[in-house]
N, C-alpha and C positions, 0 to 999 in steps of 0.2 A: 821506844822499846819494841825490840821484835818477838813477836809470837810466831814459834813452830808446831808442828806437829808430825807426832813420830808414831809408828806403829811398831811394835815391839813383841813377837813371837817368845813366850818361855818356856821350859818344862819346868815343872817341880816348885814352880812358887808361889806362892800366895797375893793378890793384891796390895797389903799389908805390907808385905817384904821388898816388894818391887817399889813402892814408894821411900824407904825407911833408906834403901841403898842407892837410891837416886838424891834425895836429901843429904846422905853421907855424903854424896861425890859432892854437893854444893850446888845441884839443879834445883830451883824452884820448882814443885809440883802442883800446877793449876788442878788438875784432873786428869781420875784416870778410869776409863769404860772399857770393860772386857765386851768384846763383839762377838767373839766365838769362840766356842769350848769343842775340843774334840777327845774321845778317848773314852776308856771306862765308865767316867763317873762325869759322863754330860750330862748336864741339867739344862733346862729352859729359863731359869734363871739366871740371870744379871746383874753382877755387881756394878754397882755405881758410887765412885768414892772423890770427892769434891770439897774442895779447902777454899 
């Protein structure tokens, strides 16, 4: 089996939503780590969401 790794720029979504529409398409979601937040509502905080 091959493992990728993809970086993925969005507006307007939630971690939650970007997994839920990746699973729709039929990608299995190992994990997904937000690196950087830009914009009004930056926080120092990092989500971390892992299956």
């Amino acid at each position: 089996m091959v493992h990728r790794n993809f970086l993925v720029k969005v507006t307007g979504a939630k971690l939650t939503e970007i997994q839920k529409a990746l699973q729709t398409a039929g990608i299995t979601v190992r994990s997904i780590i937000e690196i950087f937040r830009e914009g009004e509502n930056e926080s120092p905080e990092t989500e971390k969401r892992e299956e």
